[in-house]
PyMOL Python script that loads the backbone (N, CA, C, O; Angstrom):
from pymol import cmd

cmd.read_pdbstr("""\
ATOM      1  N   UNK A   1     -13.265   4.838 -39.953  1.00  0.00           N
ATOM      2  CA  UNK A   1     -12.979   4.482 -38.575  1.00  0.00           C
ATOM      3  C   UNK A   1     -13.087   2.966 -38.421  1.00  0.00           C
ATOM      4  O   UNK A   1     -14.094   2.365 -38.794  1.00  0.00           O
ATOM      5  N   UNK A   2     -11.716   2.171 -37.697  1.00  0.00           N
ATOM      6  CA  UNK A   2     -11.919   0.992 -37.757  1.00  0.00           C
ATOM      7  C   UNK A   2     -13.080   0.341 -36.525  1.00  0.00           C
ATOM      8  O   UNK A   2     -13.521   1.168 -35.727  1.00  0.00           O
ATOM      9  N   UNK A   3     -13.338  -0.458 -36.453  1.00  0.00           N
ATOM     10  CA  UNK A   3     -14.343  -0.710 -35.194  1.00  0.00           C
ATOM     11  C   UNK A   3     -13.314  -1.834 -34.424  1.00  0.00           C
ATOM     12  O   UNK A   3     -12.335  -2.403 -34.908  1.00  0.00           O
ATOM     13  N   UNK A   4     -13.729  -1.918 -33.429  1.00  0.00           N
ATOM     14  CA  UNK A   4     -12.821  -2.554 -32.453  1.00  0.00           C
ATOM     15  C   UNK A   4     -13.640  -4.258 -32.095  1.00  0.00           C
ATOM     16  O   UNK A   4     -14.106  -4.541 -30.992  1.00  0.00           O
ATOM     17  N   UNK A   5     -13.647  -4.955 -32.991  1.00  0.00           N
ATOM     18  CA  UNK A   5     -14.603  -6.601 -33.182  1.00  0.00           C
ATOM     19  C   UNK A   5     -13.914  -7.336 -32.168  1.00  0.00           C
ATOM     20  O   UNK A   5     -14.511  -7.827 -31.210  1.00  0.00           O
ATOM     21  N   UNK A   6     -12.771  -7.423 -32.329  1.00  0.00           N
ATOM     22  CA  UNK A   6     -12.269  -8.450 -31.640  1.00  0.00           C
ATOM     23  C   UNK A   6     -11.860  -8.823 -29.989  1.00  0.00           C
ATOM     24  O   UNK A   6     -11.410  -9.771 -29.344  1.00  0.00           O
ATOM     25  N   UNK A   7     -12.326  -7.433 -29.777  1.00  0.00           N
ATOM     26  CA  UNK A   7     -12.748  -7.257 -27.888  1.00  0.00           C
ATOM     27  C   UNK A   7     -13.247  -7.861 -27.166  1.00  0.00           C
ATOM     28  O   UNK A   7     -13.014  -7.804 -25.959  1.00  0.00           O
ATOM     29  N   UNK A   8     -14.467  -8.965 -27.960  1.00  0.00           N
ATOM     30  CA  UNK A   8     -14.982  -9.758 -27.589  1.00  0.00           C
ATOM     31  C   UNK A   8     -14.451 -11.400 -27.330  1.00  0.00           C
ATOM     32  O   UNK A   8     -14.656 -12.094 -26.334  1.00  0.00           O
ATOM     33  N   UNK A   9     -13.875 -11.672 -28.296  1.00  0.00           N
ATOM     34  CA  UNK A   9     -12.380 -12.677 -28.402  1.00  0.00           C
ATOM     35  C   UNK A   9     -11.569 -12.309 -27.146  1.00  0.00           C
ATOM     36  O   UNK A   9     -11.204 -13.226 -26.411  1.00  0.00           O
ATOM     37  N   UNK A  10     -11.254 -11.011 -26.842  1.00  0.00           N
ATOM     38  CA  UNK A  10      -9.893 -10.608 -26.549  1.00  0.00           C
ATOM     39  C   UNK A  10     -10.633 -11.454 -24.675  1.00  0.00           C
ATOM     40  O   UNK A  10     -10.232 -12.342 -23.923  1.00  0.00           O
ATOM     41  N   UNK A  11     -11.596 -10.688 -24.686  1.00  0.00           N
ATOM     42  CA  UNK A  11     -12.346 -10.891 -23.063  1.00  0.00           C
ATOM     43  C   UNK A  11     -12.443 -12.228 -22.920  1.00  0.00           C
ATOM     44  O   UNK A  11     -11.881 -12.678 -21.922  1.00  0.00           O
ATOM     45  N   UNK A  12     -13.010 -13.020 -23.653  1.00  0.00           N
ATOM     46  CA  UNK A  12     -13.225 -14.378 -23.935  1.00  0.00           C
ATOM     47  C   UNK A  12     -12.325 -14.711 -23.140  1.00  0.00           C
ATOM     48  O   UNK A  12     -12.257 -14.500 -21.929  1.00  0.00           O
ATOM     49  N   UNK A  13     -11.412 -15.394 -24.018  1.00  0.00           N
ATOM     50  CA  UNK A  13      -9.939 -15.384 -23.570  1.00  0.00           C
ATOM     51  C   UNK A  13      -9.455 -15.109 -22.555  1.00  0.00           C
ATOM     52  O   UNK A  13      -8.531 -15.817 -22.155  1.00  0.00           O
ATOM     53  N   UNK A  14      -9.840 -14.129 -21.869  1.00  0.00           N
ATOM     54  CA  UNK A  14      -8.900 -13.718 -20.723  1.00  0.00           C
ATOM     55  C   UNK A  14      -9.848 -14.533 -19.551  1.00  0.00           C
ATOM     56  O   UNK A  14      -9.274 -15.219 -18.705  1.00  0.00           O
ATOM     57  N   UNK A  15     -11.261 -14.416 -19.563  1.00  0.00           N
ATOM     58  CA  UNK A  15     -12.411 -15.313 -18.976  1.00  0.00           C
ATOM     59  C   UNK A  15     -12.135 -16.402 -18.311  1.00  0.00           C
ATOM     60  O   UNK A  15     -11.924 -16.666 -17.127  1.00  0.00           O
ATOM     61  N   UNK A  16     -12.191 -17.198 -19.651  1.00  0.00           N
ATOM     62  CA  UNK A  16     -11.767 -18.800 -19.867  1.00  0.00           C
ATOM     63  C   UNK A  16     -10.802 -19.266 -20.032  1.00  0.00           C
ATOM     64  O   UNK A  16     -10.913 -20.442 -20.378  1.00  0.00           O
ATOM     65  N   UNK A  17      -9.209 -18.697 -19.907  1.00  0.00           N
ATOM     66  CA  UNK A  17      -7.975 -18.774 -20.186  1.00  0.00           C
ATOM     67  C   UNK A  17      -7.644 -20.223 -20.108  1.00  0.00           C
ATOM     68  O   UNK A  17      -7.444 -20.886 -21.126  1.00  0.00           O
ATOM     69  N   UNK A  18      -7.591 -20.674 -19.015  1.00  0.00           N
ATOM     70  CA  UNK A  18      -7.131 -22.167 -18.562  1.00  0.00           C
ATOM     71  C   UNK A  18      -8.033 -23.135 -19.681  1.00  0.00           C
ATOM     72  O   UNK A  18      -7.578 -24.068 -20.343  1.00  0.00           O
ATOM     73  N   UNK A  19      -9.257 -22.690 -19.681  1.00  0.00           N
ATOM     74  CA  UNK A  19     -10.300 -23.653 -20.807  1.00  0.00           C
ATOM     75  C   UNK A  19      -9.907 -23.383 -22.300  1.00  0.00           C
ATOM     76  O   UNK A  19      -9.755 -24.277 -23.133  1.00  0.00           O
ATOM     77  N   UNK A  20      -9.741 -21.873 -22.566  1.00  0.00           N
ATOM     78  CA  UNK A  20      -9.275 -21.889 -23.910  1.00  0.00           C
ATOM     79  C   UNK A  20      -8.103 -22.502 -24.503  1.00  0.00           C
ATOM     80  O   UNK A  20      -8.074 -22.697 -25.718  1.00  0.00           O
ATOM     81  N   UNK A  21      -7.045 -22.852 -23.685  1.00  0.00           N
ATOM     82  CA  UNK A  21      -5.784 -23.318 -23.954  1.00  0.00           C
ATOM     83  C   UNK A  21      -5.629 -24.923 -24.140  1.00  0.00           C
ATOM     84  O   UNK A  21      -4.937 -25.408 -25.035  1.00  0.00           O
ATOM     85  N   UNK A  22      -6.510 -25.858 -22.988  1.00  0.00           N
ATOM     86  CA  UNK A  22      -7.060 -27.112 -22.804  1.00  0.00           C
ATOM     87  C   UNK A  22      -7.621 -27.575 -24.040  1.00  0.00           C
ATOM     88  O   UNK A  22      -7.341 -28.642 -24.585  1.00  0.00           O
ATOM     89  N   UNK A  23      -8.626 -26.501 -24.549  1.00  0.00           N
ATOM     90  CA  UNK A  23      -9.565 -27.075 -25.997  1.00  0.00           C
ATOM     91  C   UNK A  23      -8.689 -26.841 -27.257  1.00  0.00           C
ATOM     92  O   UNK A  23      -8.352 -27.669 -28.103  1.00  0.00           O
ATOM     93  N   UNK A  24      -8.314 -25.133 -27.161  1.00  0.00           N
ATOM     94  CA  UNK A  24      -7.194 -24.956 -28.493  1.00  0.00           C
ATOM     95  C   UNK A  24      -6.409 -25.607 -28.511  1.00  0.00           C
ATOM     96  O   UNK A  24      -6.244 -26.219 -29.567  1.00  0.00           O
ATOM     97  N   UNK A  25      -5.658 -25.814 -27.607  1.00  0.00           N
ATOM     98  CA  UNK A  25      -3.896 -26.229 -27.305  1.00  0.00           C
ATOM     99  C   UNK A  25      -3.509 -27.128 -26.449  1.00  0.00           C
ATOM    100  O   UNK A  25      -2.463 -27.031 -25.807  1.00  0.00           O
ATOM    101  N   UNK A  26      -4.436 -28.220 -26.351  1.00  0.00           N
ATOM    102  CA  UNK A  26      -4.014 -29.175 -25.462  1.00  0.00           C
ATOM    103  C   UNK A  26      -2.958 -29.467 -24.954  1.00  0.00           C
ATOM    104  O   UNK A  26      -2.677 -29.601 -23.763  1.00  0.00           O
ATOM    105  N   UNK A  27      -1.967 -29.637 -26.399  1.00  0.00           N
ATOM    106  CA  UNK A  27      -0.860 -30.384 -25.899  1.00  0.00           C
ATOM    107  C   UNK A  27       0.602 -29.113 -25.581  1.00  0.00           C
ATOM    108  O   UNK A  27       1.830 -29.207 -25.572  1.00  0.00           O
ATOM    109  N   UNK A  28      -0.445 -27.943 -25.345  1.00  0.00           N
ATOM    110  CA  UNK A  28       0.546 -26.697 -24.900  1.00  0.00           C
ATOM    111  C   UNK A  28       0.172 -26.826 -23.134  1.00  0.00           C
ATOM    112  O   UNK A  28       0.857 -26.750 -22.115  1.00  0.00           O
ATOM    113  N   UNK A  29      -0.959 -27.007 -23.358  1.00  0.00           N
ATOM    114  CA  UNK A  29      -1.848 -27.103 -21.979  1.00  0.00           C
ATOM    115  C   UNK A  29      -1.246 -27.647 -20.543  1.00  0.00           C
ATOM    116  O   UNK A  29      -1.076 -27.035 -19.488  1.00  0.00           O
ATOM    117  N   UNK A  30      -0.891 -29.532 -21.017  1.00  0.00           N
ATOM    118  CA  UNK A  30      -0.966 -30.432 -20.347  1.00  0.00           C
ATOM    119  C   UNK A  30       0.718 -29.989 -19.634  1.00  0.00           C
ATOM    120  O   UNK A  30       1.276 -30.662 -18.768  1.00  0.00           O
ATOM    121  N   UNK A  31       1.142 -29.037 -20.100  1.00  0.00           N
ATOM    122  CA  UNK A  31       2.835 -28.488 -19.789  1.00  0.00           C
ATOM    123  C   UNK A  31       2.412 -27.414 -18.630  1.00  0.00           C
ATOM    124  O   UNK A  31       3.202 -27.339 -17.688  1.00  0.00           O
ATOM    125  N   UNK A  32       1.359 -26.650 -18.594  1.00  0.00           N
ATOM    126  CA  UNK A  32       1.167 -25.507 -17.734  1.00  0.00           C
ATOM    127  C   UNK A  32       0.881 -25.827 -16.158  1.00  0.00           C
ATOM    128  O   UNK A  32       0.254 -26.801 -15.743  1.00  0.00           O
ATOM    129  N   UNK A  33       1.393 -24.939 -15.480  1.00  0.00           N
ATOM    130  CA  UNK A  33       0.904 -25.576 -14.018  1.00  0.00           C
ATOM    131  C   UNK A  33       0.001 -24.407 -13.658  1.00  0.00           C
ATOM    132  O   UNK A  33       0.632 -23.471 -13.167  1.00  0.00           O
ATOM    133  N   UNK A  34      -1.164 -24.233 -13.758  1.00  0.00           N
ATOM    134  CA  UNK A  34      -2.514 -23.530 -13.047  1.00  0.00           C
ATOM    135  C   UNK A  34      -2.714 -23.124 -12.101  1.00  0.00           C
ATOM    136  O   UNK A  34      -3.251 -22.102 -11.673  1.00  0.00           O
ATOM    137  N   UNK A  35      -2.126 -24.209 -11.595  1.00  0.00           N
ATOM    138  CA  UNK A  35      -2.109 -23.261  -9.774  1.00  0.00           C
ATOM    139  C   UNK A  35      -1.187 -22.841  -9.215  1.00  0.00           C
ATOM    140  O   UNK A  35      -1.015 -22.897  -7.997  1.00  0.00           O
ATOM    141  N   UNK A  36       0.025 -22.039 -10.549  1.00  0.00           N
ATOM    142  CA  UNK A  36       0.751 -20.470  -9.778  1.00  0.00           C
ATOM    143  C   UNK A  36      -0.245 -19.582 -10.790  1.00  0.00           C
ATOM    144  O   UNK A  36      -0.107 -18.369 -10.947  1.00  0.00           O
ATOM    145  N   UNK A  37      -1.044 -20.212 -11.303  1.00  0.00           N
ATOM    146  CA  UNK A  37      -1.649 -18.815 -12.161  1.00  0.00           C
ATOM    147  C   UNK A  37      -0.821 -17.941 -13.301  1.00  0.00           C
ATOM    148  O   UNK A  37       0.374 -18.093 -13.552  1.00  0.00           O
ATOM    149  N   UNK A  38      -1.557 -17.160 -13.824  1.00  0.00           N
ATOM    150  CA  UNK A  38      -1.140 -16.505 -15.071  1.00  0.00           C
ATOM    151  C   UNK A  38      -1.246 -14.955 -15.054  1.00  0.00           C
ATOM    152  O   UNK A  38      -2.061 -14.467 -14.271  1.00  0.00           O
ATOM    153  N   UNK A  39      -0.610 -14.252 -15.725  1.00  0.00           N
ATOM    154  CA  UNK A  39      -0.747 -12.726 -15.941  1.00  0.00           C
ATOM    155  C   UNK A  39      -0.956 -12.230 -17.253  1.00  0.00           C
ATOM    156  O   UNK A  39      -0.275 -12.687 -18.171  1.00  0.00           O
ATOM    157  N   UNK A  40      -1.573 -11.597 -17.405  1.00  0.00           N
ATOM    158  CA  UNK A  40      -1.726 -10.913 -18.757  1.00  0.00           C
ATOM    159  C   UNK A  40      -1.070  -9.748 -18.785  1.00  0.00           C
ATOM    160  O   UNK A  40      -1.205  -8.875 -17.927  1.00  0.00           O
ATOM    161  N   UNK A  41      -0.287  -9.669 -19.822  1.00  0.00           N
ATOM    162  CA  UNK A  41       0.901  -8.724 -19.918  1.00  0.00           C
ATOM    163  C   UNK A  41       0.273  -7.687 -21.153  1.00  0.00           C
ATOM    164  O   UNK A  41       0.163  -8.103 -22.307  1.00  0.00           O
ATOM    165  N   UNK A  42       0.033  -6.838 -20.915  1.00  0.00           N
ATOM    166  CA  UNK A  42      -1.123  -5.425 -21.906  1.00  0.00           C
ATOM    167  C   UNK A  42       0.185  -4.437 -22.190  1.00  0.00           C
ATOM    168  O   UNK A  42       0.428  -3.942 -23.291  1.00  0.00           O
ATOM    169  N   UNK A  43       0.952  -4.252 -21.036  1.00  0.00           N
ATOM    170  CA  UNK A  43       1.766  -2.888 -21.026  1.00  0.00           C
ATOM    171  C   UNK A  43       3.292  -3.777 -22.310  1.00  0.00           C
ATOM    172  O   UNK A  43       3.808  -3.214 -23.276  1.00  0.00           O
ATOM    173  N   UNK A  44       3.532  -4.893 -21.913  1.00  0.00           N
ATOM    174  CA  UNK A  44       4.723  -5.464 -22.696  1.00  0.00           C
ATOM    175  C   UNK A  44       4.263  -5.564 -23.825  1.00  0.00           C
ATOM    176  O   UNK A  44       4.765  -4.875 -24.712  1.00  0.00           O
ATOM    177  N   UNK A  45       3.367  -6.295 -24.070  1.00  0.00           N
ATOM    178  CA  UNK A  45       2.363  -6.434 -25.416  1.00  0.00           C
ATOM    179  C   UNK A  45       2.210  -5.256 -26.382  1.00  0.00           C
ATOM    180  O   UNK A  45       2.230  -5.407 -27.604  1.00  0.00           O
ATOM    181  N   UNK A  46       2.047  -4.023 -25.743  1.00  0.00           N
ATOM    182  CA  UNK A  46       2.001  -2.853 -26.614  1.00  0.00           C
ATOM    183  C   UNK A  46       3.160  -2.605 -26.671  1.00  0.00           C
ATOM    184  O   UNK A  46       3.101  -1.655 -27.452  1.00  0.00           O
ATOM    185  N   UNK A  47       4.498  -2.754 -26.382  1.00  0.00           N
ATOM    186  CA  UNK A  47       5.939  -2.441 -26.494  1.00  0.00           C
ATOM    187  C   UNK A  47       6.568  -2.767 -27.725  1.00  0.00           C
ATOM    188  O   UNK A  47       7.129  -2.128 -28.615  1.00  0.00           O
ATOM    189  N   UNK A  48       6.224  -4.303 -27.438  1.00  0.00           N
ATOM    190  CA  UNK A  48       6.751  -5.430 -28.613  1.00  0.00           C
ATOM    191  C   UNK A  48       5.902  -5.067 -30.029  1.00  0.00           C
ATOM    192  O   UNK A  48       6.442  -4.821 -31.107  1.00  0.00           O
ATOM    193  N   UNK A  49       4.475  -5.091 -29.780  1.00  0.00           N
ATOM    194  CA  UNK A  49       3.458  -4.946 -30.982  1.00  0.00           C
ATOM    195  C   UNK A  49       4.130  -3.237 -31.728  1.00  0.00           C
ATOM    196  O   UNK A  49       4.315  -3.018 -32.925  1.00  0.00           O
ATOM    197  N   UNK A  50       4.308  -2.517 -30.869  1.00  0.00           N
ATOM    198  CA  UNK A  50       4.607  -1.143 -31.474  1.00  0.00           C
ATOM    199  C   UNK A  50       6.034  -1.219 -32.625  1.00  0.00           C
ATOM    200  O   UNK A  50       6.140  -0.852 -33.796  1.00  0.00           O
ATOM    201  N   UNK A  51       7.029  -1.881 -31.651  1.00  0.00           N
ATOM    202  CA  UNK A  51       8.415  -2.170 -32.449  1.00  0.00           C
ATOM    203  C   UNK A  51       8.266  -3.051 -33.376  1.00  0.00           C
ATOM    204  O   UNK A  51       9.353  -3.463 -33.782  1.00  0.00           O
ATOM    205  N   UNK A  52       7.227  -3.583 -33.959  1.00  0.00           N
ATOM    206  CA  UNK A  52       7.199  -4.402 -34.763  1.00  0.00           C
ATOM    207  C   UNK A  52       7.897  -6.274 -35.206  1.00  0.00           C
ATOM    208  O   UNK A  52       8.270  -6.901 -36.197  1.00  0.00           O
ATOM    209  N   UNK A  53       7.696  -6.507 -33.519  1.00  0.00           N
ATOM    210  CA  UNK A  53       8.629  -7.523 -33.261  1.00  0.00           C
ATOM    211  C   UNK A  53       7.742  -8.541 -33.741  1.00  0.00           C
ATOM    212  O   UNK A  53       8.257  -9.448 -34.396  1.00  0.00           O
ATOM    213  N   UNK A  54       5.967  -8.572 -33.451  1.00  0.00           N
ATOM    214  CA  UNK A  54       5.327  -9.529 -33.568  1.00  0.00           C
ATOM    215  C   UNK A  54       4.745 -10.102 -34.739  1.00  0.00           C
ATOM    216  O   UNK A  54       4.004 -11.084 -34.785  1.00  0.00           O
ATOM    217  N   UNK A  55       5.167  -9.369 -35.714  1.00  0.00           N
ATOM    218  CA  UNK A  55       4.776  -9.473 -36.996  1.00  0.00           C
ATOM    219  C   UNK A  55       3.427  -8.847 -37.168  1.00  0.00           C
ATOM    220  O   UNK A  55       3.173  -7.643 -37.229  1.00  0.00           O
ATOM    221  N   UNK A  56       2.514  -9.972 -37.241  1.00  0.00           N
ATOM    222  CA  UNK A  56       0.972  -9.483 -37.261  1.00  0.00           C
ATOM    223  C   UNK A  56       0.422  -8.811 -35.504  1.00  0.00           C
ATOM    224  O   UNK A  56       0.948  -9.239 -34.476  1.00  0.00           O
ATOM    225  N   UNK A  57      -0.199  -8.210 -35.500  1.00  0.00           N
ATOM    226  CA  UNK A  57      -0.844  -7.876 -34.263  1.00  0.00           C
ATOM    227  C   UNK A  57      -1.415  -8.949 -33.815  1.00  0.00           C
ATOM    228  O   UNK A  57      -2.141  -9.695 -34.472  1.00  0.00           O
ATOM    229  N   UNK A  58      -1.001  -9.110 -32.278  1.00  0.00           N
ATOM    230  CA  UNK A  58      -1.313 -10.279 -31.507  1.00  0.00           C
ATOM    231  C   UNK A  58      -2.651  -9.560 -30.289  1.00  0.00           C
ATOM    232  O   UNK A  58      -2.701  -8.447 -29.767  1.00  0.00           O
ATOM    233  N   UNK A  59      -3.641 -10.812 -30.170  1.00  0.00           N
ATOM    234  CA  UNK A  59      -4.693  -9.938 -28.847  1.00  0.00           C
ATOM    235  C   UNK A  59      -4.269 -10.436 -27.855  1.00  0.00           C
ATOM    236  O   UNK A  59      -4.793  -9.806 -26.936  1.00  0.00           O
ATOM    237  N   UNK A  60      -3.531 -11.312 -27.387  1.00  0.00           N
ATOM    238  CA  UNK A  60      -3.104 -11.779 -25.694  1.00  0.00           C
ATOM    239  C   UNK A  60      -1.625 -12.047 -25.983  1.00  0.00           C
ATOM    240  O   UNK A  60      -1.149 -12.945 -26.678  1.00  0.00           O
ATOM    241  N   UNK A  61      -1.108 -11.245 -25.420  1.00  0.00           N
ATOM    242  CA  UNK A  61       0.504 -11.896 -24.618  1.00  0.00           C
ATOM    243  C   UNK A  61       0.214 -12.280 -22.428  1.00  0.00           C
ATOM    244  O   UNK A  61      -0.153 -11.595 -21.473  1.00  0.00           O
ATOM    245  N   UNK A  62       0.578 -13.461 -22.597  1.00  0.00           N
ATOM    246  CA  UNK A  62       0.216 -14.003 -20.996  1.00  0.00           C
ATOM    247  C   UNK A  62       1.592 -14.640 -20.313  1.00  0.00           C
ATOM    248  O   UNK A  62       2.418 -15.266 -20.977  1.00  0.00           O
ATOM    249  N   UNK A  63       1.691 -14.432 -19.148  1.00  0.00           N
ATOM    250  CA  UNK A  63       2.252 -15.191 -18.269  1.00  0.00           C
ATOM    251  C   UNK A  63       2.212 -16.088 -17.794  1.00  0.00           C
ATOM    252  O   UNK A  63       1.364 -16.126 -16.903  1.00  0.00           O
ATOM    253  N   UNK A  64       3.155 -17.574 -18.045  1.00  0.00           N
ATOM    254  CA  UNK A  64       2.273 -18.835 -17.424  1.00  0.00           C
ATOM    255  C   UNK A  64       3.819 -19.421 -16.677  1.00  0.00           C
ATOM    256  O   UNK A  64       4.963 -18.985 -16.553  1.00  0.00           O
ATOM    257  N   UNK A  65       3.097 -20.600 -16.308  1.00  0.00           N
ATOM    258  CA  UNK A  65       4.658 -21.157 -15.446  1.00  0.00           C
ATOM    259  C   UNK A  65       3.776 -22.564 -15.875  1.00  0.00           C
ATOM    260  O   UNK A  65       2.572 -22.799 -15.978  1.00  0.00           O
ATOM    261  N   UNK A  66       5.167 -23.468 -16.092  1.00  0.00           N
ATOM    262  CA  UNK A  66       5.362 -25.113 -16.694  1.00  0.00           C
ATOM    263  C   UNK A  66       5.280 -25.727 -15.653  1.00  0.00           C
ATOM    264  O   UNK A  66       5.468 -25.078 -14.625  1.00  0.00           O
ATOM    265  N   UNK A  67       5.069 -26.732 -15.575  1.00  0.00           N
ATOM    266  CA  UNK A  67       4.847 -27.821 -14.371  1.00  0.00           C
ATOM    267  C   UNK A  67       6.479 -28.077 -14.153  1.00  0.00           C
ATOM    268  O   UNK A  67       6.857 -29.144 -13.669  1.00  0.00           O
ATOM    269  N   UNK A  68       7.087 -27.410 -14.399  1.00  0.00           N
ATOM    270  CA  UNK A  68       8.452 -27.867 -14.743  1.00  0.00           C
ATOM    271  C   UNK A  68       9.399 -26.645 -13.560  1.00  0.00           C
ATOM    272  O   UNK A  68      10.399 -26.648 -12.841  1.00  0.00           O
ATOM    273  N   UNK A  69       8.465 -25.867 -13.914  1.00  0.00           N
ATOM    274  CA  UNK A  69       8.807 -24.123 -12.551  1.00  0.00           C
ATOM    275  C   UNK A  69       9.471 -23.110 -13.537  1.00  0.00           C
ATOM    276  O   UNK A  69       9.991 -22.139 -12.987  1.00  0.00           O
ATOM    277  N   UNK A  70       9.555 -23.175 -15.090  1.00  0.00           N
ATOM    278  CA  UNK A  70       9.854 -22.192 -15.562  1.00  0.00           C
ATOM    279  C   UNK A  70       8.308 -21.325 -16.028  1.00  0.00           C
ATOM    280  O   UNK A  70       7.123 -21.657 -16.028  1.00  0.00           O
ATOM    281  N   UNK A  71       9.184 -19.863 -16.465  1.00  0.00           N
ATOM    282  CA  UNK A  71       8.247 -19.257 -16.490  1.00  0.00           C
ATOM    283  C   UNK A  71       8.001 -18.615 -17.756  1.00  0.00           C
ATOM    284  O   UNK A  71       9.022 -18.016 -18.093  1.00  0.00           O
ATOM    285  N   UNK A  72       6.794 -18.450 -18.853  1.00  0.00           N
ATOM    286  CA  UNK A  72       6.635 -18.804 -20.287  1.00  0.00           C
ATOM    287  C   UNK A  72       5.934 -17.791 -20.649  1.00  0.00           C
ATOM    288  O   UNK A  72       5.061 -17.438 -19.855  1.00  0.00           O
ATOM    289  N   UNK A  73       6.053 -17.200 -21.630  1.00  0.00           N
ATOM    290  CA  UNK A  73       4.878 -16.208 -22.007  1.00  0.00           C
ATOM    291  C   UNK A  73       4.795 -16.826 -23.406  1.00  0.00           C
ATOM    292  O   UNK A  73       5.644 -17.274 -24.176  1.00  0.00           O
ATOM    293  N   UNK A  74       3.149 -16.653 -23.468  1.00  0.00           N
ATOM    294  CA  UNK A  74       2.526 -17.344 -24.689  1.00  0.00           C
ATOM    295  C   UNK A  74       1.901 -16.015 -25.228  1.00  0.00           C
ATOM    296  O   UNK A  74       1.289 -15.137 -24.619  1.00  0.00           O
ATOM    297  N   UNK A  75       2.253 -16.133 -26.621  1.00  0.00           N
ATOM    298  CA  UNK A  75       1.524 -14.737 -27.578  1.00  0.00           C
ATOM    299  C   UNK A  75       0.497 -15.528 -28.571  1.00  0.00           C
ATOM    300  O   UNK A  75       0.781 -16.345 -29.447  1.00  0.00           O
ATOM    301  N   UNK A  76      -0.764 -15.046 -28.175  1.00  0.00           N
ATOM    302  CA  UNK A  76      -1.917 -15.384 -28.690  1.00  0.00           C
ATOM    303  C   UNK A  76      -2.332 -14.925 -29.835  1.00  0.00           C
ATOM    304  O   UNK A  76      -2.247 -13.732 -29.540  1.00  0.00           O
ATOM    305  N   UNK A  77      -2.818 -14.921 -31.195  1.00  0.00           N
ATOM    306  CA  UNK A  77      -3.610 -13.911 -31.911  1.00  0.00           C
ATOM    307  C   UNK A  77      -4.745 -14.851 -32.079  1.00  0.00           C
ATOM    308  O   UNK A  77      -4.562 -16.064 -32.179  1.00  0.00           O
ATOM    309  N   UNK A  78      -6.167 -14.175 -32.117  1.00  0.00           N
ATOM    310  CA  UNK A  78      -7.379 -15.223 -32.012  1.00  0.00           C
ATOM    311  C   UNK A  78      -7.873 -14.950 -32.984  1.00  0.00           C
ATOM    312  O   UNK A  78      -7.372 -14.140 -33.764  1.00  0.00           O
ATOM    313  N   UNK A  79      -9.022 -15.576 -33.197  1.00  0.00           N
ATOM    314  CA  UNK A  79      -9.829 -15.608 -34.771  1.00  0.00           C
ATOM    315  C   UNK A  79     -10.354 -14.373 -34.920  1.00  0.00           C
ATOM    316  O   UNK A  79     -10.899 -14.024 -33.872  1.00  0.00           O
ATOM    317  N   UNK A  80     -10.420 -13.595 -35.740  1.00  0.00           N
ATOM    318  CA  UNK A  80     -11.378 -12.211 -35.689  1.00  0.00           C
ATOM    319  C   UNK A  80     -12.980 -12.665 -37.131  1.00  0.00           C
ATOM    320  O   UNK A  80     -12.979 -13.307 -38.182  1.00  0.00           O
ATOM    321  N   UNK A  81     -14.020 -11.942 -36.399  1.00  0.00           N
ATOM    322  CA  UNK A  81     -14.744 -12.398 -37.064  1.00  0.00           C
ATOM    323  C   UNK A  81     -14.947 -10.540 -37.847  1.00  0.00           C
ATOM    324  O   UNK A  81     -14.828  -9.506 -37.190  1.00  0.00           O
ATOM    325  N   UNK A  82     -15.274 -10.621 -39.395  1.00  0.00           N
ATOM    326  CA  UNK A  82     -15.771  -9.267 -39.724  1.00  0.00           C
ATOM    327  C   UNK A  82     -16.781  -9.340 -40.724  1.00  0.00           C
ATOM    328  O   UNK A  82     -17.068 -10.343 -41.377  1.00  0.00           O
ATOM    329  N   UNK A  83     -17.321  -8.171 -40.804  1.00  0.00           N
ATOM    330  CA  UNK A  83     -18.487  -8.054 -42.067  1.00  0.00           C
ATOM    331  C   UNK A  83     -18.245  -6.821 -42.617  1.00  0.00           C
ATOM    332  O   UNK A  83     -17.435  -6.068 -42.077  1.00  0.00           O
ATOM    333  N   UNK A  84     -18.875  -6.485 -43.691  1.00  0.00           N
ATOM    334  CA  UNK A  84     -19.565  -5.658 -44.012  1.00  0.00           C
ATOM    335  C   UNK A  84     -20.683  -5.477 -44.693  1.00  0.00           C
ATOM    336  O   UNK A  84     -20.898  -6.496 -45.350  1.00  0.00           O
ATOM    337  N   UNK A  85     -21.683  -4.495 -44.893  1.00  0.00           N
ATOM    338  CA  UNK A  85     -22.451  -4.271 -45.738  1.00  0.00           C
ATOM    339  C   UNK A  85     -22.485  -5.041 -46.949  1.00  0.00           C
ATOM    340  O   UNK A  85     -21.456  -5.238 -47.595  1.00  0.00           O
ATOM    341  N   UNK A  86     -23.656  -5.509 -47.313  1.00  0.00           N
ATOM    342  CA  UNK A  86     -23.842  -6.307 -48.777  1.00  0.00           C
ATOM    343  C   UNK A  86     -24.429  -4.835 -49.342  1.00  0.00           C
ATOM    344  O   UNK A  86     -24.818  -3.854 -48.708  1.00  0.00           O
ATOM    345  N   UNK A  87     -24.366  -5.001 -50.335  1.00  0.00           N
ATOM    346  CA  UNK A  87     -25.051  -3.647 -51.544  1.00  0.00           C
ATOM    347  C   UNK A  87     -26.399  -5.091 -52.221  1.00  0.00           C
ATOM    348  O   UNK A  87     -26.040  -6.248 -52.439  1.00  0.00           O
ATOM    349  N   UNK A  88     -27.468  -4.725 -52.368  1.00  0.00           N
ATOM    350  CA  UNK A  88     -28.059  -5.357 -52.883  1.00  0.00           C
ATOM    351  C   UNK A  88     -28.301  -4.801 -54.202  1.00  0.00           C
ATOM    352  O   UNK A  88     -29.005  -5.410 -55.009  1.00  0.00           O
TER     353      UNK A  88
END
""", "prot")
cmd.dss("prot")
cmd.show_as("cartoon", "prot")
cmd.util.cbc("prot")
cmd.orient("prot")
């Protein structure tokens, strides 16, 4: 059974959105306009991820708008952290 790690990333992210993008992606950032806000798109995201459009599995597909008035969706995949068991 796989365990589900990266939920914690995934929330992160959705949290701090405007901050995560500023620190990761500045210069994706300084293009976004913030105050029409953003959507997180879950239902499209599982559409695309299922058909195999995205290649690797992505944890955020979002809705943003450019200082410019178009409107952008950014597909995220974030760091996943994993372990397992050492055998000593």
């Amino acid at each position: 059974m796989r365990g589900r790690y990266d939920e914690g990333w995934k929330e992160t992210i959705r949290t701090f959105f405007p901050h995560f993008l500023s620190f990761f992606f500045p210069s994706i950032a300084q293009h976004i306009d913030t105050s029409k806000g953003f959507d997180f798109l879950d239902k499209e995201l599982g559409r695309i991820s299922r058909k195999g459009l995205t290649g690797r599995r992505a944890d955020t597909l979002a809705k943003v708008y450019l200082k410019n008035g178009e409107e952008q969706w950014l597909l995220i995949h974030a760091v996943e952290s994993q372990g397992s068991k050492v055998e000593r």
